[in-house]
Backbone as numpy.savetxt, mean C-alpha at the origin, in Angstrom:
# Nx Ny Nz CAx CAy CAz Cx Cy Cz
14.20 10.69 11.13 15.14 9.60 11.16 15.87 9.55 9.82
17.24 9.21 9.91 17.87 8.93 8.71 17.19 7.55 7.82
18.24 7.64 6.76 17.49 6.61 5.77 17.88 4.96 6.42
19.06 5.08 6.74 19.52 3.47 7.61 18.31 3.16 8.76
18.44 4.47 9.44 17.02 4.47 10.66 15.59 3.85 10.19
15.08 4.44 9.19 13.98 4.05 8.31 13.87 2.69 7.69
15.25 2.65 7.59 15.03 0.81 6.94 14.95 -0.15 8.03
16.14 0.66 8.65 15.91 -1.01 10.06 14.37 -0.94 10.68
14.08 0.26 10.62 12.59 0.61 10.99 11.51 -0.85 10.16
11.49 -0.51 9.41 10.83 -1.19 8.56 11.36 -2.50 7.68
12.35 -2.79 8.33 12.54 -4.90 7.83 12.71 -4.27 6.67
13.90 -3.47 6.03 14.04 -3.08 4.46 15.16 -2.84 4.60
15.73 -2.47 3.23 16.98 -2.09 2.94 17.37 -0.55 2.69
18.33 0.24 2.84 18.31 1.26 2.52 18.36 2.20 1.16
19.42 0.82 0.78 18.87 0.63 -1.09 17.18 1.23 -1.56
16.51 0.40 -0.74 14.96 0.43 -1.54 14.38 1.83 -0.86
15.01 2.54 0.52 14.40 3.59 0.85 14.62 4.56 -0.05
16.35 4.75 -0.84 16.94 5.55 -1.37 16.04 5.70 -3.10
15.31 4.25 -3.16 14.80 3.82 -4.81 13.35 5.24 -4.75
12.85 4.43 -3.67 11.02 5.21 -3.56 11.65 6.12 -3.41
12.66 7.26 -2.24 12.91 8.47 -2.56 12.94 9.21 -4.11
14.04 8.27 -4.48 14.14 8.81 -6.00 13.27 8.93 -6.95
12.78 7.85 -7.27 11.45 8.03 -8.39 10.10 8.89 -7.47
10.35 9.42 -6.79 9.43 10.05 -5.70 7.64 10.04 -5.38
8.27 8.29 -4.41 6.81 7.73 -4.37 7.07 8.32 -2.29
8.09 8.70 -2.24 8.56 9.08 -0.41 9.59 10.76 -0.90
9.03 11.29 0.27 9.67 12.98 0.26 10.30 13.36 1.19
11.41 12.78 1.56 12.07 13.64 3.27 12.13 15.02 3.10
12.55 15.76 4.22 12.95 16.84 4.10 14.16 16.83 4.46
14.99 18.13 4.21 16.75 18.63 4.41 16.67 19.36 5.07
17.89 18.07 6.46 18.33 19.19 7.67 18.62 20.39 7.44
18.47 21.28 8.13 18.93 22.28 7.36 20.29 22.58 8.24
20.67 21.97 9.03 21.64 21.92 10.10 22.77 21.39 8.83
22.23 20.57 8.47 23.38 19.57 8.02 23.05 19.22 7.01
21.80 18.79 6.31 21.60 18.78 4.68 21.10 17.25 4.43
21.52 16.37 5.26 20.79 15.05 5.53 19.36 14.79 5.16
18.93 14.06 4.24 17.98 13.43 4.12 17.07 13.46 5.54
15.40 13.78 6.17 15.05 13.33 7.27 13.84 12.73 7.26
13.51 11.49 7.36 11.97 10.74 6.92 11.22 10.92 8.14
10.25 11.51 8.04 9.70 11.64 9.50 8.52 10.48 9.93
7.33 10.75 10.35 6.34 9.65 10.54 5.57 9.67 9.26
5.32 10.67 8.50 4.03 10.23 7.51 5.10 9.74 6.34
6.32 10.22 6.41 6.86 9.09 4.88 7.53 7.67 5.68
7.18 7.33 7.12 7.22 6.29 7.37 6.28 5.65 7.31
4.68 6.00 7.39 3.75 5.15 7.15 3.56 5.41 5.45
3.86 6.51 4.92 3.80 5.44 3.29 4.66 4.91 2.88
6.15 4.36 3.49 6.67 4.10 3.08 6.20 2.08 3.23
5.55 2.51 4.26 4.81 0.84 4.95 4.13 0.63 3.86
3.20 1.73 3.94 2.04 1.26 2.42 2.73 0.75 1.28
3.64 1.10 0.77 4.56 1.23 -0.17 4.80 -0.20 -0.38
5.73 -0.98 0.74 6.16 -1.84 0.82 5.11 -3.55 1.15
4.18 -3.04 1.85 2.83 -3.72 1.69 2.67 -4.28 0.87
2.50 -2.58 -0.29 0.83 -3.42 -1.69 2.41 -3.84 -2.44
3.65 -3.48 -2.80 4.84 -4.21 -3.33 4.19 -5.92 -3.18
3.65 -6.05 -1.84 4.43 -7.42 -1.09 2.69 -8.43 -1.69
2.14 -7.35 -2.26 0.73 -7.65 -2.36 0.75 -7.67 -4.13
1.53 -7.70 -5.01 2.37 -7.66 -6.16 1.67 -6.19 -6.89
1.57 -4.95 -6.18 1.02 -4.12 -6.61 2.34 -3.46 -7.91
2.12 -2.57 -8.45 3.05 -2.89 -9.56 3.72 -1.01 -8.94
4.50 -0.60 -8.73 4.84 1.21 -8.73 4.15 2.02 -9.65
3.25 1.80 -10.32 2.95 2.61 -11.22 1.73 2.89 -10.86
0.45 1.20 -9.87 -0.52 0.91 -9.41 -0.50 1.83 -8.05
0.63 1.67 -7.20 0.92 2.42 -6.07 0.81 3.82 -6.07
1.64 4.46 -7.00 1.95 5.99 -7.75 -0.03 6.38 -7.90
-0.23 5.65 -8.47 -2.13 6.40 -8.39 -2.36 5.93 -7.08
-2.63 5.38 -6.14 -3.07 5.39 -5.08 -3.19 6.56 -4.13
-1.82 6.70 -4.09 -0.51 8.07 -3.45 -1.04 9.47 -4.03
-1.24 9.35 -5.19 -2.27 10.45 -6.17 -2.98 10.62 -5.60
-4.25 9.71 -5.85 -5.66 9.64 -5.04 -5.77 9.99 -3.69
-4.54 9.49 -2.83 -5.00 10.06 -1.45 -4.44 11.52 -1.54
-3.09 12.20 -1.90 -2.67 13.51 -1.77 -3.85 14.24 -1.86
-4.65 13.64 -3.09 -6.05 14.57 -3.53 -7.33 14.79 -2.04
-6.51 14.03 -1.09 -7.92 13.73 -0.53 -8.88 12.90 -0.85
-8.93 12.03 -1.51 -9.49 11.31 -1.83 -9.18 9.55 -0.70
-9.89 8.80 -0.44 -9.79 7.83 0.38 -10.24 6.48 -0.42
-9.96 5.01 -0.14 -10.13 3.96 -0.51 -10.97 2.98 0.34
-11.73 4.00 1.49 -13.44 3.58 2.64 -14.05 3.08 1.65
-14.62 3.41 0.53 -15.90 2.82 -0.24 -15.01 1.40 -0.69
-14.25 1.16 -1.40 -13.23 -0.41 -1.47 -13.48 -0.86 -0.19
-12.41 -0.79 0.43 -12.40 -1.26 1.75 -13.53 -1.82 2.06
-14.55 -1.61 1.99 -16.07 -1.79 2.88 -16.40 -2.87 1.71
-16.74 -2.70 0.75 -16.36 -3.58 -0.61 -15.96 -4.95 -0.49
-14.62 -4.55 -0.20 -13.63 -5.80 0.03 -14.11 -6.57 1.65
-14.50 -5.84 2.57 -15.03 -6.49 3.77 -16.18 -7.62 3.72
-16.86 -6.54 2.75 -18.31 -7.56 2.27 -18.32 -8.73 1.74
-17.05 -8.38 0.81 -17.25 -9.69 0.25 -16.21 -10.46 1.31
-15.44 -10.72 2.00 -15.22 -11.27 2.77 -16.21 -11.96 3.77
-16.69 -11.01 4.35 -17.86 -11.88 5.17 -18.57 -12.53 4.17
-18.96 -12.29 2.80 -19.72 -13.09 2.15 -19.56 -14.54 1.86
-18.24 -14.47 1.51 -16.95 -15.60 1.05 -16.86 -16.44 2.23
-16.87 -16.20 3.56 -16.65 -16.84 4.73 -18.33 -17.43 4.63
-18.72 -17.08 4.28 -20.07 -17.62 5.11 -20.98 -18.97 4.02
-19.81 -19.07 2.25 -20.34 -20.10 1.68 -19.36 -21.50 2.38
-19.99 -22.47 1.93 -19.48 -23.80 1.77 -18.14 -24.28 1.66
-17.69 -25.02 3.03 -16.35 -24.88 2.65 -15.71 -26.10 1.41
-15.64 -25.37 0.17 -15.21 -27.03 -0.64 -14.09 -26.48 -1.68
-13.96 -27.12 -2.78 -12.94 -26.76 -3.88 -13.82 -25.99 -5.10
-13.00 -24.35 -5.04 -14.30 -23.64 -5.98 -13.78 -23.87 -7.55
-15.16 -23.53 -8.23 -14.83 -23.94 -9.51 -14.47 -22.32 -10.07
-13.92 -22.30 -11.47 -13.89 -21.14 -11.86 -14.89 -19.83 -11.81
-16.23 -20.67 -12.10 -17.25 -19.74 -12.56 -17.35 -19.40 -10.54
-17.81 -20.19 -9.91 -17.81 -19.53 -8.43 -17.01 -18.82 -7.76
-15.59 -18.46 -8.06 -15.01 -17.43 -8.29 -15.28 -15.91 -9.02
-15.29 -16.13 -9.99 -16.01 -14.80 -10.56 -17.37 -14.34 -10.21
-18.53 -15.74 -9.64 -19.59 -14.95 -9.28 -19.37 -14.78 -7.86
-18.46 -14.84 -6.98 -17.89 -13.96 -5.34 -17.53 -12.95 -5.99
-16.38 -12.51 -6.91 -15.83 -11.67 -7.01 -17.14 -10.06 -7.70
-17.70 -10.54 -8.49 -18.35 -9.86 -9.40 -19.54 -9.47 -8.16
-20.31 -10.58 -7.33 -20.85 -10.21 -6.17 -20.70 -8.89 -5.13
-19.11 -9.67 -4.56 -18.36 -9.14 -3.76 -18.26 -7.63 -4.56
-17.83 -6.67 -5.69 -17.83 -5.87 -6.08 -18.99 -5.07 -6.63
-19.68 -5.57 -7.09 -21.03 -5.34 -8.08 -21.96 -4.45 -6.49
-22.38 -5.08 -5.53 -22.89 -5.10 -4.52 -22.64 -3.81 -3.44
């Protein structure tokens, strides 16, 4: 799909498809018919990721190692499972107004664990 295709795809602008192309956090390939930019499905799902952890105030530089880490083969299952835990953990205290320190001991829990 072209780059207009890709944005309406994804609730974005073509501006911001053309940005991640450039600083090259997304890689189309060139028609070779015609020379056109072509984003296929896997730089449409990172381009999702992309726009996600953005929306999640991840910073491009935070994203850029992620994108690293997975090219490597490498996966973010051990987090994930992490972050689940402490979710179910978090769900299952008291529902009231937390204080600072009960924050850091979920979080430090939730991770440490």
């Amino acid at each position: 799909m072209k780059v207009t295709e890709l944005a309406n795809e994804l609730n974005t602008t073509a501006d911001t498809v053309q940005y991640y192309t450039r600083i090259g956090l997304i890689t189309p390939i060139k028609s070779p018919a015609n020379g056109y930019k072509i984003y296929g499905k896997t730089v449409q799902r990172s381009l999702k990721f992309i726009l996600s952890a953005r929306q999640l105030d991840f910073s491009v530089e935070e994203i850029k190692a992620i994108l690293t880490e997975a090219d490597k083969g490498k996966t973010a299952l051990l987090l994930r499972e992490k972050l689940r835990k402490a979710t179910r953990d978090w769900q299952s205290k008291p529902d009231k107004a937390p204080t600072g320190h009960m924050i850091c001991h979920l979080i430090e829990g939730g991770i440490d664990e």
